[in-house]
C-alpha positions as CSV (number, residue, x, y, z in Angstrom):
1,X,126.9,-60.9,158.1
2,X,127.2,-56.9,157.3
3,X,127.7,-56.5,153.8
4,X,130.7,-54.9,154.3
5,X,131.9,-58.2,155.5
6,X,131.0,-60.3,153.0
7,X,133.0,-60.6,149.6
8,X,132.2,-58.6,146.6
9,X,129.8,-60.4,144.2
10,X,130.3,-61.1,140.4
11,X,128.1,-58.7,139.6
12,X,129.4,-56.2,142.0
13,X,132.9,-56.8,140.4
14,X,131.9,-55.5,136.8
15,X,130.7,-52.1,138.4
16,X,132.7,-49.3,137.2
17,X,133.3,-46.9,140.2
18,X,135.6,-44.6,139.0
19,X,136.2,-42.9,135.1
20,X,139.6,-43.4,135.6
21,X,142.5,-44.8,137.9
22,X,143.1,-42.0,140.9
23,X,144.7,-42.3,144.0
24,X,144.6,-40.7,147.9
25,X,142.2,-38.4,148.6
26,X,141.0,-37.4,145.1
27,X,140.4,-41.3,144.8
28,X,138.6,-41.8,148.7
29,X,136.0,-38.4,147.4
30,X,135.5,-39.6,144.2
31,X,134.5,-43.2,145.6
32,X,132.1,-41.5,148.1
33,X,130.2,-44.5,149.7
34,X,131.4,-47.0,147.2
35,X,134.4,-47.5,149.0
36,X,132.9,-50.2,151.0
37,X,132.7,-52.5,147.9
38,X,136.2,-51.5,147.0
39,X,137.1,-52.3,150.3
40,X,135.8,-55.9,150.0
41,X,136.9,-56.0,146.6
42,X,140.2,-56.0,147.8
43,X,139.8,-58.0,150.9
44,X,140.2,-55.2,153.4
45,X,137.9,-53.6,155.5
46,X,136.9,-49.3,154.3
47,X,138.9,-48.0,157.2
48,X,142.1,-49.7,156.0
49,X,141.8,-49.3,152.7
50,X,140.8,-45.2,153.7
51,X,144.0,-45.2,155.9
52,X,146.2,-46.8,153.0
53,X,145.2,-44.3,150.3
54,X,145.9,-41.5,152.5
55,X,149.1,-42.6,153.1
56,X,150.7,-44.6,150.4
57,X,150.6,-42.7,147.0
58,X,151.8,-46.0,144.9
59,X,148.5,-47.1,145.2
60,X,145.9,-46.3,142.7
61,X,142.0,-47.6,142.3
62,X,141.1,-48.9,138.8
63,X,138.3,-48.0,137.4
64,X,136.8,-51.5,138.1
65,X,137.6,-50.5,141.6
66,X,140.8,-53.0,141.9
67,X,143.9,-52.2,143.9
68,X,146.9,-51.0,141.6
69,X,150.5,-49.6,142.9
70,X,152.1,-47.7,140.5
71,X,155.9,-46.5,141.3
72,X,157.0,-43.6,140.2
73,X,160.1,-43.9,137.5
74,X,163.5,-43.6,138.3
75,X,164.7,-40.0,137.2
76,X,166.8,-39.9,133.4
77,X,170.4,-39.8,134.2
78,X,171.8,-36.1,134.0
79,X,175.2,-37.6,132.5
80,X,175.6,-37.8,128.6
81,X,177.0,-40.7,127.7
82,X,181.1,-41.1,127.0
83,X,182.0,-41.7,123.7
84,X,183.3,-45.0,123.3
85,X,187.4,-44.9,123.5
86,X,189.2,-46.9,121.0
């Protein structure tokens, strides 16, 4: 079995691999050649989990080096509020 097949071990899962949570490319450079173990962290292989980041920017890496999708917030509303009517 390549290692990049097998599942990440317990003491693989405590490794910090990032200083903070960062997405698409920033986050596939600044994982360098621990995306494999963040790839079986997450039970996909590198190249998906490469392709996804470039692609979908609702997902962020943890720290830990865990999957997280973050959506952006709905914009305010522009409208001021009516004043309730009697």
């Amino acid at each position: 079995m390549e290692p990049r097949d097998r599942p990440a071990t317990l003491g693989e899962i405590g490794l910090k691999v990032l200083p903070e949570p960062m997405n698409g490319v920033e986050a596939i450079e600044a994982l360098g050649d621990k995306l494999d173990l963040v790839a079986r962290r997450n039970g996909m292989t590198p190249e998906k989990l490469r392709a996804t980041m470039e692609r979908d920017r609702s997902l962020w890496i943890s720290p830990r080096g865990f999957i997280v999708y973050r959506d952006p917030a709905p914009p305010a509303p522009t409208d001021s509020p009516s004043p309730p009517t009697p």
